[in-house]
mmCIF file of the N, C-alpha and C atoms, coordinates in Angstrom:
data_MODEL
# 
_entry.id   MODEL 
# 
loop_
_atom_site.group_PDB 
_atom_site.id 
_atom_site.type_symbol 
_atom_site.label_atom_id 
_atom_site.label_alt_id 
_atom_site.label_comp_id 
_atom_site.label_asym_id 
_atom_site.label_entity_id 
_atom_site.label_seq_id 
_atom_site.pdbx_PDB_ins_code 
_atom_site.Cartn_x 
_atom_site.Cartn_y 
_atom_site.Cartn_z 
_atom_site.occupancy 
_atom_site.B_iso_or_equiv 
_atom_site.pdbx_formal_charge 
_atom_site.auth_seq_id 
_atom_site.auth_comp_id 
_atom_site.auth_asym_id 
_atom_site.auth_atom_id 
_atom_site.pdbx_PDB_model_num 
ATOM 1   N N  . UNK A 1 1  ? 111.654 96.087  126.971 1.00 0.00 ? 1  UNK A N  1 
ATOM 2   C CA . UNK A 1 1  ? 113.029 96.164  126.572 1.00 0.00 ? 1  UNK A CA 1 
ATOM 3   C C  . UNK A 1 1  ? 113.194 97.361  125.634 1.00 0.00 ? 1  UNK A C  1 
ATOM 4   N N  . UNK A 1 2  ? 114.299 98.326  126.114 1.00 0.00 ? 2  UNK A N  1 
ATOM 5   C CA . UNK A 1 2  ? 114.588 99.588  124.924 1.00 0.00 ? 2  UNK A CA 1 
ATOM 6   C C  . UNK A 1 2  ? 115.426 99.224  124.491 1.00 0.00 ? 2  UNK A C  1 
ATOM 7   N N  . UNK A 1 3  ? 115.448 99.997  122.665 1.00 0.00 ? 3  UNK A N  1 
ATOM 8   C CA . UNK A 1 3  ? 116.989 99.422  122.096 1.00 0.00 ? 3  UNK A CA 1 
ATOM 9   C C  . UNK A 1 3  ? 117.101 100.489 121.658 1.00 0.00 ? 3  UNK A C  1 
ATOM 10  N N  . UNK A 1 4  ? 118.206 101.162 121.807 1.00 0.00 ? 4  UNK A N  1 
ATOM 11  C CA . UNK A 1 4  ? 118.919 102.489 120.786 1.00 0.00 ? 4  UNK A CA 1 
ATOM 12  C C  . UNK A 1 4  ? 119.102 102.686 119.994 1.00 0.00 ? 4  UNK A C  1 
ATOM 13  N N  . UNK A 1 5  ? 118.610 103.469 118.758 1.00 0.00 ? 5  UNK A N  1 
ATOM 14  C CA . UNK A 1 5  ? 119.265 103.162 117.913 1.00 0.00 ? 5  UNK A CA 1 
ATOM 15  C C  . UNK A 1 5  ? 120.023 104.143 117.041 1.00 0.00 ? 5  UNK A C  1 
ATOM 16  N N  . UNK A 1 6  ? 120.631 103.390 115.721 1.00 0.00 ? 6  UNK A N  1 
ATOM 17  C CA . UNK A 1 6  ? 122.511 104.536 116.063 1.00 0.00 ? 6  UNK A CA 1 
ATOM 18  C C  . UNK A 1 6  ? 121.729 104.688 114.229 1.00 0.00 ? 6  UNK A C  1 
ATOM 19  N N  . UNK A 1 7  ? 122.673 105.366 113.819 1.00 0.00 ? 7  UNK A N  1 
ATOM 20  C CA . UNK A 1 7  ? 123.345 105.976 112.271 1.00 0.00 ? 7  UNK A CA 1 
ATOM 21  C C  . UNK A 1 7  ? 124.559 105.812 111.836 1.00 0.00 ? 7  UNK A C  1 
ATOM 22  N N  . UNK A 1 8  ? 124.711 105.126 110.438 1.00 0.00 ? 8  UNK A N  1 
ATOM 23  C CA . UNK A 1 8  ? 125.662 105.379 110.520 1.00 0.00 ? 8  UNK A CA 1 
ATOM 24  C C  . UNK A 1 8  ? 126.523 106.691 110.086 1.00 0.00 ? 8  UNK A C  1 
ATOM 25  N N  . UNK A 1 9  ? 126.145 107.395 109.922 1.00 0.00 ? 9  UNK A N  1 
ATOM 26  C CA . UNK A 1 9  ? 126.686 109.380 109.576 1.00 0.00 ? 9  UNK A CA 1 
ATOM 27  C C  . UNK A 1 9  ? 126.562 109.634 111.134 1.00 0.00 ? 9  UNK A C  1 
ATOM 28  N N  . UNK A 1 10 ? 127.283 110.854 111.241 1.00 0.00 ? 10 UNK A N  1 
ATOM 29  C CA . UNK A 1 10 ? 127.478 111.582 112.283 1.00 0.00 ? 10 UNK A CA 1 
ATOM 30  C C  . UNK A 1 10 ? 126.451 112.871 112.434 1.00 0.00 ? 10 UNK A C  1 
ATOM 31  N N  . UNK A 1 11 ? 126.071 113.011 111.291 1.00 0.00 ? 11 UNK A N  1 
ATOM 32  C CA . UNK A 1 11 ? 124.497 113.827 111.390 1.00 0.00 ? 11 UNK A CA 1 
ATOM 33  C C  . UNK A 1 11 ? 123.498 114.192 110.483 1.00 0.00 ? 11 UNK A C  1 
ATOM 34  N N  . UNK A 1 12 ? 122.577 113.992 111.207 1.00 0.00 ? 12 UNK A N  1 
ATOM 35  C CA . UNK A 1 12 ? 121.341 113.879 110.233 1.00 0.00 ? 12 UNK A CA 1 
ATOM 36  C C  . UNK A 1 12 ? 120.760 114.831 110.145 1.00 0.00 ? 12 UNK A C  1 
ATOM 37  N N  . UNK A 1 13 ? 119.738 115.215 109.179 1.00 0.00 ? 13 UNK A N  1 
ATOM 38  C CA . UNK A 1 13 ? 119.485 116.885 108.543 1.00 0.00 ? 13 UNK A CA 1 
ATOM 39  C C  . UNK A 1 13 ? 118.027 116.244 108.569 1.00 0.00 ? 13 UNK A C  1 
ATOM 40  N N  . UNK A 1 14 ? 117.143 117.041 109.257 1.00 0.00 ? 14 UNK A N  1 
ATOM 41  C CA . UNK A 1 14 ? 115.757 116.809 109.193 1.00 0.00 ? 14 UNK A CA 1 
ATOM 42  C C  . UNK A 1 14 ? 115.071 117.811 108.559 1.00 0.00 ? 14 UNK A C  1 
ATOM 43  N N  . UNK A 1 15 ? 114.196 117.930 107.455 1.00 0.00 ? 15 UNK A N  1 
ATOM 44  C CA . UNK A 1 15 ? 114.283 118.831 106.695 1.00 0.00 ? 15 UNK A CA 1 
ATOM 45  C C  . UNK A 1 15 ? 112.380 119.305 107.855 1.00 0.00 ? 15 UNK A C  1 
ATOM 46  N N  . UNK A 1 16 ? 112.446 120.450 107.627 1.00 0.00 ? 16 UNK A N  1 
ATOM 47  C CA . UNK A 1 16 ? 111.431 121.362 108.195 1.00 0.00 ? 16 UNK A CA 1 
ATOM 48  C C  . UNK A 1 16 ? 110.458 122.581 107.712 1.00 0.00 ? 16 UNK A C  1 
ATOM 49  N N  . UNK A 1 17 ? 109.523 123.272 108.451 1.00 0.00 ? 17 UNK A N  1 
ATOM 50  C CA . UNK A 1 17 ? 108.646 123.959 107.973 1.00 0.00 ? 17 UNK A CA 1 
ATOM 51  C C  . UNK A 1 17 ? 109.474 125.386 108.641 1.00 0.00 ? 17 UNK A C  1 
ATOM 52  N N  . UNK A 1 18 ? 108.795 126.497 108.078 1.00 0.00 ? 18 UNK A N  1 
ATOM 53  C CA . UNK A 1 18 ? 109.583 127.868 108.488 1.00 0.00 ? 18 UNK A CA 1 
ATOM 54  C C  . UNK A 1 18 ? 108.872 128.121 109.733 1.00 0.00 ? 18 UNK A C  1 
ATOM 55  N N  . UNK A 1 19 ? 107.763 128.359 110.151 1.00 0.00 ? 19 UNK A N  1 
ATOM 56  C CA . UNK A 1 19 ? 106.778 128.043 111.400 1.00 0.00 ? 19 UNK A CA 1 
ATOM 57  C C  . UNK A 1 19 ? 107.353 129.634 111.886 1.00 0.00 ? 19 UNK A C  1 
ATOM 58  N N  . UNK A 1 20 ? 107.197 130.462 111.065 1.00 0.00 ? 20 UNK A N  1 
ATOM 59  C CA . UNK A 1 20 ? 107.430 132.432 111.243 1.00 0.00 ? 20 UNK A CA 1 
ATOM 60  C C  . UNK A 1 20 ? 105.592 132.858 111.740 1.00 0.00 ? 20 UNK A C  1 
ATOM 61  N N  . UNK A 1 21 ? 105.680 133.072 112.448 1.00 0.00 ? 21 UNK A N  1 
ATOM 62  C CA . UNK A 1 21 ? 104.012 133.493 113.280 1.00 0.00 ? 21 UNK A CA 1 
ATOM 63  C C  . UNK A 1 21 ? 103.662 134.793 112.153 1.00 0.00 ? 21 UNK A C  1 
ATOM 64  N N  . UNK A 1 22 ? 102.632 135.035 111.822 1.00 0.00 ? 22 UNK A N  1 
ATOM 65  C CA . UNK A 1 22 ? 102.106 136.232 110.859 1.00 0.00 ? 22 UNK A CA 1 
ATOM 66  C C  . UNK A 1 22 ? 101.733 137.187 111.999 1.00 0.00 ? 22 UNK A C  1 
ATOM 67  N N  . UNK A 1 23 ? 102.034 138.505 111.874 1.00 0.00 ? 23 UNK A N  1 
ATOM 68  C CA . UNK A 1 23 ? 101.904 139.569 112.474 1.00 0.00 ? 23 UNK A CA 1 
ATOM 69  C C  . UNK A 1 23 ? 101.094 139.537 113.485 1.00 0.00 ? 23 UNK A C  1 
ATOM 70  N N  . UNK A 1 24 ? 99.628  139.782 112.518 1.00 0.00 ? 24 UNK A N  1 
ATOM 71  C CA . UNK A 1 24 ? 98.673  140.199 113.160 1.00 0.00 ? 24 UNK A CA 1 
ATOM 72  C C  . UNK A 1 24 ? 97.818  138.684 113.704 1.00 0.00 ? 24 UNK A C  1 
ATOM 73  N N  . UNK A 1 25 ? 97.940  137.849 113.758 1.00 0.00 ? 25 UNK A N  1 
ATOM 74  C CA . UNK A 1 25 ? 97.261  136.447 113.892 1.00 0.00 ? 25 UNK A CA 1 
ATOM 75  C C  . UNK A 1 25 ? 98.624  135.301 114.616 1.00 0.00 ? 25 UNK A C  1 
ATOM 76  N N  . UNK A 1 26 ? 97.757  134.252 114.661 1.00 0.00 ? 26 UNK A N  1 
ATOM 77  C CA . UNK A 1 26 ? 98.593  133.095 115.107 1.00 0.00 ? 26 UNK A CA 1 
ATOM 78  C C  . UNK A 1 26 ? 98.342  131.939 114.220 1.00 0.00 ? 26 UNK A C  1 
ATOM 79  N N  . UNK A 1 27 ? 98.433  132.322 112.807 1.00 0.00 ? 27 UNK A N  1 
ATOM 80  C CA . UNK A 1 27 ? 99.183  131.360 112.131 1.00 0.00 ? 27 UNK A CA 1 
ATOM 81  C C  . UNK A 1 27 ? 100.282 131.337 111.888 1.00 0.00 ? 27 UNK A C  1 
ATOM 82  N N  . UNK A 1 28 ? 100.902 130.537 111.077 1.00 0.00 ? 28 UNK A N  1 
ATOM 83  C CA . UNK A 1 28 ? 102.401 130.053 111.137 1.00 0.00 ? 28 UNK A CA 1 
ATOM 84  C C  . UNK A 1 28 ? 102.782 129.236 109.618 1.00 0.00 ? 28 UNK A C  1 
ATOM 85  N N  . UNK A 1 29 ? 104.151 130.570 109.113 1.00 0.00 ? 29 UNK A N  1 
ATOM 86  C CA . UNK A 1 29 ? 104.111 129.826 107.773 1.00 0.00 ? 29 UNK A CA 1 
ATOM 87  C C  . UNK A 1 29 ? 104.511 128.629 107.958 1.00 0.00 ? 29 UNK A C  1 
ATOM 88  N N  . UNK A 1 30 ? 104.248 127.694 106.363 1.00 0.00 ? 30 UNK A N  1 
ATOM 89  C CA . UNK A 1 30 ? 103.976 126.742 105.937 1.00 0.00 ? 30 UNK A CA 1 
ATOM 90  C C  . UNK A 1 30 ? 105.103 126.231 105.036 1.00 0.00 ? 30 UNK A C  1 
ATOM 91  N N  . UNK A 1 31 ? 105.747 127.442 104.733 1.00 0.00 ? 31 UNK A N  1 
ATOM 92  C CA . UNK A 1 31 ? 106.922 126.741 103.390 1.00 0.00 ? 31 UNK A CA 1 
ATOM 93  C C  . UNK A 1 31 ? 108.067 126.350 104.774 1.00 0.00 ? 31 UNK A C  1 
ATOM 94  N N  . UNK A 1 32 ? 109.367 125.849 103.364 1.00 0.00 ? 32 UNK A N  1 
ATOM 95  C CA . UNK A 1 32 ? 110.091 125.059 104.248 1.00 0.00 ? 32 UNK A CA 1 
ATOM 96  C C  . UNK A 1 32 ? 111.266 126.107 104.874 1.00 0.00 ? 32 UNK A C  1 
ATOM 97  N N  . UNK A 1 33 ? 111.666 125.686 105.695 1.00 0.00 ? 33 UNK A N  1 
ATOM 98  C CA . UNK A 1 33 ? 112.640 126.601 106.542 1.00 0.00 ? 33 UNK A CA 1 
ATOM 99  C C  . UNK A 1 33 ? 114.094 127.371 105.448 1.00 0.00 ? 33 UNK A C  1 
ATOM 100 N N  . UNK A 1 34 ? 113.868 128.678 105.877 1.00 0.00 ? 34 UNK A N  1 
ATOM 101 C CA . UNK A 1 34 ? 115.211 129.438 105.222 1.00 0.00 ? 34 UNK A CA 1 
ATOM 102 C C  . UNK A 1 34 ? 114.600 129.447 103.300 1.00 0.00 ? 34 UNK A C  1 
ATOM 103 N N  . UNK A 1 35 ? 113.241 129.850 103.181 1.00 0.00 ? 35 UNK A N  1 
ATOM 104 C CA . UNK A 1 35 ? 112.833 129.801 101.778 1.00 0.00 ? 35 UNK A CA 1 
ATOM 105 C C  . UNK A 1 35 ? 112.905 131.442 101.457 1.00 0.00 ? 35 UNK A C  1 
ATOM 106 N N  . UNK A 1 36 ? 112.607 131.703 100.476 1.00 0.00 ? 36 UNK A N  1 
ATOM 107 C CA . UNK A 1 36 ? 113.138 133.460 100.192 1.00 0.00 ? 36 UNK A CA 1 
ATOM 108 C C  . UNK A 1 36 ? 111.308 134.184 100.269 1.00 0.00 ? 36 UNK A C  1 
ATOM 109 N N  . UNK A 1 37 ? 111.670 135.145 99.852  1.00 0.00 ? 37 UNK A N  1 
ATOM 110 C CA . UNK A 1 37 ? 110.378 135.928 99.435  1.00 0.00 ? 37 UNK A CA 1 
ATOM 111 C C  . UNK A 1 37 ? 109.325 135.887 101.177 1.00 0.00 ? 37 UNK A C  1 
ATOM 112 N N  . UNK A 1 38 ? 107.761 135.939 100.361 1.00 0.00 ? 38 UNK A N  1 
ATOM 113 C CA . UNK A 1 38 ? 107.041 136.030 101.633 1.00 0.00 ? 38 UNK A CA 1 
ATOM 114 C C  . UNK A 1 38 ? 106.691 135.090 102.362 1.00 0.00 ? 38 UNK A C  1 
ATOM 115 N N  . UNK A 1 39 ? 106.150 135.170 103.501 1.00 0.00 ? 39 UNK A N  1 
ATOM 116 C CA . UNK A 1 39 ? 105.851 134.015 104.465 1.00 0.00 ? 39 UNK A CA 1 
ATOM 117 C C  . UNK A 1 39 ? 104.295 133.340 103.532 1.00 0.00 ? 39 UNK A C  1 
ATOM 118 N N  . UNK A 1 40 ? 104.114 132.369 103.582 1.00 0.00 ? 40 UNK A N  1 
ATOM 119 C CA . UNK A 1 40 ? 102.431 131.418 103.330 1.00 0.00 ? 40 UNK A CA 1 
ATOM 120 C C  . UNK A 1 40 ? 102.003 130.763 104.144 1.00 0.00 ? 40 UNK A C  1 
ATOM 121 N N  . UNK A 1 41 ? 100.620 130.418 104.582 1.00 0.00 ? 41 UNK A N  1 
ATOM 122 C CA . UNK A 1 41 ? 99.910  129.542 105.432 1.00 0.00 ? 41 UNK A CA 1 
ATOM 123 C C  . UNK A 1 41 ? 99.054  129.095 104.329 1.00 0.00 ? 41 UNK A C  1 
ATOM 124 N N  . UNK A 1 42 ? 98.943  127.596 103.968 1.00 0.00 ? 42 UNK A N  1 
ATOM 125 C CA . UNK A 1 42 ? 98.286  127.231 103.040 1.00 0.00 ? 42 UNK A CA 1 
ATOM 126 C C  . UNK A 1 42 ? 96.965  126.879 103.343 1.00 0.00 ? 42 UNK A C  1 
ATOM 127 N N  . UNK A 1 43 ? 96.634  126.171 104.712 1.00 0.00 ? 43 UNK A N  1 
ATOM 128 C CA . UNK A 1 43 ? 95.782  126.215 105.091 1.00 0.00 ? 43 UNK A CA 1 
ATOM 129 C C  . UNK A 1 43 ? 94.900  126.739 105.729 1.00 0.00 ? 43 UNK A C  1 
ATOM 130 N N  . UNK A 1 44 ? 94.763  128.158 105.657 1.00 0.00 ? 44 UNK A N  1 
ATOM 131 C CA . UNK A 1 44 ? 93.805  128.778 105.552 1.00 0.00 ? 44 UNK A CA 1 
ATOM 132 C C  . UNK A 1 44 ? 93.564  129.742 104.356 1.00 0.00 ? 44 UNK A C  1 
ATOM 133 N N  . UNK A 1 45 ? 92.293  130.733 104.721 1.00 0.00 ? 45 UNK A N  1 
ATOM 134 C CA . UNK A 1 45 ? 91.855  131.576 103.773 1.00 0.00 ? 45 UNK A CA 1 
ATOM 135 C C  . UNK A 1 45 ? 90.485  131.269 103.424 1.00 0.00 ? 45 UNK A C  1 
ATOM 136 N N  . UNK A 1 46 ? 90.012  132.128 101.809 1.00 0.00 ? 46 UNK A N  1 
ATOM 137 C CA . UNK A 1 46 ? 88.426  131.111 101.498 1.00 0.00 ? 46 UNK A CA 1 
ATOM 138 C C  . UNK A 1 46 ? 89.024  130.277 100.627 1.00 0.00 ? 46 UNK A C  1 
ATOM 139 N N  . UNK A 1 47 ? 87.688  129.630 100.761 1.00 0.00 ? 47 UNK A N  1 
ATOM 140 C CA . UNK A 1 47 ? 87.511  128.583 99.073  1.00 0.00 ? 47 UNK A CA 1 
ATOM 141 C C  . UNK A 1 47 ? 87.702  128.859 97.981  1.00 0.00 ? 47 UNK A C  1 
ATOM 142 N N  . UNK A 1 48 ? 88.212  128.417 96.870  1.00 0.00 ? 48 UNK A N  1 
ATOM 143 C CA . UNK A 1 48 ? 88.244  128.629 95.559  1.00 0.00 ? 48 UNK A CA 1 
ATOM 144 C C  . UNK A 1 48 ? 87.907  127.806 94.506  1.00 0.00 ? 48 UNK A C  1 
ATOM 145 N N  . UNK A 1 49 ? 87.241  127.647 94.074  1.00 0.00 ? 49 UNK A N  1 
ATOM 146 C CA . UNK A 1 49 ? 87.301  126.020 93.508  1.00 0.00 ? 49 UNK A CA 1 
ATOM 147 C C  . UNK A 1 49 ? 87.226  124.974 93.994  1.00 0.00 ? 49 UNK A C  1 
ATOM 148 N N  . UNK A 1 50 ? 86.537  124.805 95.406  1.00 0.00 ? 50 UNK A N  1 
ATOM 149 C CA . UNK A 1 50 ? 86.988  123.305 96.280  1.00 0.00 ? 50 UNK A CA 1 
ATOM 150 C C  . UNK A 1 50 ? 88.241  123.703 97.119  1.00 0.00 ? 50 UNK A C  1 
ATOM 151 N N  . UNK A 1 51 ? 89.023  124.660 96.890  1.00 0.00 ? 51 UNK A N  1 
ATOM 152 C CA . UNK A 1 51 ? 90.309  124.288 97.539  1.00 0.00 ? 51 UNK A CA 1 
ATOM 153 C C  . UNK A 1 51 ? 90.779  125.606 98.183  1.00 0.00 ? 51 UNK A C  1 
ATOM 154 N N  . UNK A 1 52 ? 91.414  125.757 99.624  1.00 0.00 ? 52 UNK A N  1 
ATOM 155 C CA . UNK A 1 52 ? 91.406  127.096 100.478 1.00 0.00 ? 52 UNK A CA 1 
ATOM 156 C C  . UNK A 1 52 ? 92.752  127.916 99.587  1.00 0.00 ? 52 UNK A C  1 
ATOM 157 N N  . UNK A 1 53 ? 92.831  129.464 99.452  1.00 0.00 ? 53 UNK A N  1 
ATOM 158 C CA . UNK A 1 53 ? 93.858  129.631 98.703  1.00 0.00 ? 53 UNK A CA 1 
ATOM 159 C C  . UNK A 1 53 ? 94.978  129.972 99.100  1.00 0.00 ? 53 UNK A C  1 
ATOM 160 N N  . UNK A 1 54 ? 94.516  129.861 101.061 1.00 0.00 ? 54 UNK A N  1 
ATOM 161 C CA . UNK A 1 54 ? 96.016  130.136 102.023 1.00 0.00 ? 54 UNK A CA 1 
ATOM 162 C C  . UNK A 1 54 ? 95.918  132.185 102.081 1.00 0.00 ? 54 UNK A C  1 
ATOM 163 N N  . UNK A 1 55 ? 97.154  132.341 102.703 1.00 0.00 ? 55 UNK A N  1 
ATOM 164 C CA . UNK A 1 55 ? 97.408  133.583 103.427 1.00 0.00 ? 55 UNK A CA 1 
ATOM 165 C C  . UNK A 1 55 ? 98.409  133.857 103.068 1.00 0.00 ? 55 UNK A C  1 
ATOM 166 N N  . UNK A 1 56 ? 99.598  135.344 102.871 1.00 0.00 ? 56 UNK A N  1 
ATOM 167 C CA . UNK A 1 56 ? 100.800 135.034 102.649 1.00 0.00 ? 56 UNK A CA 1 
ATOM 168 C C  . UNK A 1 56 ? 100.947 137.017 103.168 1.00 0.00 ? 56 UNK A C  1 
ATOM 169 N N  . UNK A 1 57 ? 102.031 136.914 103.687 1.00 0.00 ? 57 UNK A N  1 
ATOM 170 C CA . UNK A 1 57 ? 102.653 138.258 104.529 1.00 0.00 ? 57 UNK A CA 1 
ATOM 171 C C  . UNK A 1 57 ? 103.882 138.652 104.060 1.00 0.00 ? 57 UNK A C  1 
ATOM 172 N N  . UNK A 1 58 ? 104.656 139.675 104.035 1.00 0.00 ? 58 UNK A N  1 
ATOM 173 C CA . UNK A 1 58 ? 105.896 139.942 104.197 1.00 0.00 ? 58 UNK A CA 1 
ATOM 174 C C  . UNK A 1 58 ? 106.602 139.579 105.045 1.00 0.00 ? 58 UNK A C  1 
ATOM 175 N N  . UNK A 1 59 ? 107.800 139.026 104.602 1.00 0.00 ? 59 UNK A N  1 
ATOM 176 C CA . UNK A 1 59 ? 109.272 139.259 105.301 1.00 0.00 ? 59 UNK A CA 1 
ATOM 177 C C  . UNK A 1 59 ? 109.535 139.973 106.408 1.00 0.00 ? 59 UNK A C  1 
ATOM 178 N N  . UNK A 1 60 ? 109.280 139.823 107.755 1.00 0.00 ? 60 UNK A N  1 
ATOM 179 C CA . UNK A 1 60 ? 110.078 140.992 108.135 1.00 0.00 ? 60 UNK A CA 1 
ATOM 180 C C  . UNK A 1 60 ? 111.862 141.231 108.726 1.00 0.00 ? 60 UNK A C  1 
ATOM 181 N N  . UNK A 1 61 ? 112.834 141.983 109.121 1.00 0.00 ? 61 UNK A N  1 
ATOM 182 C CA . UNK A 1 61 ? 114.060 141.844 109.301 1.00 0.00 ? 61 UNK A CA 1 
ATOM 183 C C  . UNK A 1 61 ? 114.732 141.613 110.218 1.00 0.00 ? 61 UNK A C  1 
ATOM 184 N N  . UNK A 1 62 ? 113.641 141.573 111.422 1.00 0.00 ? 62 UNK A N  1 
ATOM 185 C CA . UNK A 1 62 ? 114.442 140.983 112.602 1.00 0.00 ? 62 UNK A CA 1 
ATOM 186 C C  . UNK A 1 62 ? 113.705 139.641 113.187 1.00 0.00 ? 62 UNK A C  1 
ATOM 187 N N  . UNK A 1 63 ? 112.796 138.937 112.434 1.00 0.00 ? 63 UNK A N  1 
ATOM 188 C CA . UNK A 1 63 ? 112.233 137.962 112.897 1.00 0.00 ? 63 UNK A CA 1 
ATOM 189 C C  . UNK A 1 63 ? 113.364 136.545 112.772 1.00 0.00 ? 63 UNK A C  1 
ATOM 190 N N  . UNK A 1 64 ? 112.734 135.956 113.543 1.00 0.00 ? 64 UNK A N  1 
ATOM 191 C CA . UNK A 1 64 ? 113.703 134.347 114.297 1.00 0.00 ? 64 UNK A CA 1 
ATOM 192 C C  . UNK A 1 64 ? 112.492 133.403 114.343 1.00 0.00 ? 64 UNK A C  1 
ATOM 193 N N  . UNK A 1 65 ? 112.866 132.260 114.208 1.00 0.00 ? 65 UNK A N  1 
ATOM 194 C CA . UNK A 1 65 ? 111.852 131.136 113.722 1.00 0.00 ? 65 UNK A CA 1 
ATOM 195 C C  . UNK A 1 65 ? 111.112 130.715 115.534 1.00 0.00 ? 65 UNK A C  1 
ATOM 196 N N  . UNK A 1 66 ? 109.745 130.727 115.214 1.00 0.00 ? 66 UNK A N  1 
ATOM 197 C CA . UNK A 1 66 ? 109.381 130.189 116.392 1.00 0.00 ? 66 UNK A CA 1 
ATOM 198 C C  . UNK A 1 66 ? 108.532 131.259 117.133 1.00 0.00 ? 66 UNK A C  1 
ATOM 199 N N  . UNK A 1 67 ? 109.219 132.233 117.007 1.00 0.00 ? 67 UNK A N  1 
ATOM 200 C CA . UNK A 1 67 ? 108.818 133.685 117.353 1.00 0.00 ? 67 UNK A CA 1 
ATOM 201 C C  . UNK A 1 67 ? 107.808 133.857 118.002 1.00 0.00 ? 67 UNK A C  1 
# 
């Protein structure tokens, strides 16, 4: 048996990741969609302390999410 199910608002806002591909590679930032400054991938990079310290690129001006 399926059941549908409704809301009561007329629309819902799902909040998301920016997922902008880095140039030269196929990772994919990590912050949240429409954030300012540069792109980040947190999970990668080296170690630091126990903990990876991520990747981070420029902006560029004609990029579109998904890319």
């Amino acid at each position: 048996m399926s059941q549908q199910r409704t809301t009561a608002e007329l629309h819902v806002e799902i909040p998301g990741i920016c997922f902008i591909r880095q140039p030269e590679g196929a990772r994919r930032c990590t912050l949240s969609a429409g954030h300012n400054g540069d792109h980040r991938h947190f999970y990668s990079g080296p170690i630091r302390d126990g903990f990876r310290v991520g990747t981070n690129w420029p902006r560029r001006s004609s990029e579109t999410q998904a890319d």
